[in-house]
N, C-alpha and C positions, 0 to 999 in steps of 0.2 A: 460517420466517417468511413465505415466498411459496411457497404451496405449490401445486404444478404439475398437469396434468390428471389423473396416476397420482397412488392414494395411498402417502403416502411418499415421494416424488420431486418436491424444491422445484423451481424454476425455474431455467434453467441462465442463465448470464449473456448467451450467444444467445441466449435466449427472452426473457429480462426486459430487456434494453438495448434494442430497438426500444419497447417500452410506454412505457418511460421516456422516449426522445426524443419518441413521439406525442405524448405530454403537456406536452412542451415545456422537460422539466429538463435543463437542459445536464450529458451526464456526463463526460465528459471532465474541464472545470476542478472539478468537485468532486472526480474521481480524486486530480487532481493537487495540491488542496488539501488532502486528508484524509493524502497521502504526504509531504508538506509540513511539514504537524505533526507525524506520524509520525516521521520524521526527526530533527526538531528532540527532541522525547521520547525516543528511544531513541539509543543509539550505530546509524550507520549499517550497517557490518554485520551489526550483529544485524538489521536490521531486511530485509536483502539475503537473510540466510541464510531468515528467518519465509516471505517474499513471496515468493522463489524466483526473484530479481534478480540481475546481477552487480554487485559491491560497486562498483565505479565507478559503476553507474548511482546508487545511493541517495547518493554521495559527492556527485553531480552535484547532485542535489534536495537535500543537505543544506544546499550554497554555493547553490543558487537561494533557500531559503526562508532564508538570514543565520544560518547557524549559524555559532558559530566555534568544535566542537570539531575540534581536528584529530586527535587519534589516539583510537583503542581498541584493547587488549589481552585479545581474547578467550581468553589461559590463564591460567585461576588459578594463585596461585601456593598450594601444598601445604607446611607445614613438619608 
């Protein structure tokens, strides 16, 4: 999608996050709004495990962005 001075080789998030504040878009709160919803849509650990988060963390943004599931059971149960 952005793709970098080598072909083949997009833009790494240190490359492309300075262009983006030059321009003037805040990334941060869109980070943290896009993890926000994310949360709120998925069970938090799943969402921990995807991102490569510790599950507190996304538990944290789960209670900042008004969720109220409180548990997931990530083992199926097999009969």
């Amino acid at each position: 999608m952005f793709p970098g001075r080598r072909a083949g080789q997009p833009l790494t998030t240190r490359t492309i996050a300075p262009l983006i504040r030059d321009l003037g878009v805040p990334t941060v709160p869109g980070r943290l709004a896009a993890l926000h919803q994310l949360v709120l849509q998925s069970p938090a650990p799943v969402v921990a495990q995807a991102l490569g988060f510790h599950h507190t963390t996304t538990h944290r943004h789960h209670a900042a962005a008004g969720g109220t599931r409180n548990r997931y059971s990530p083992s199926r149960n097999t009969l």
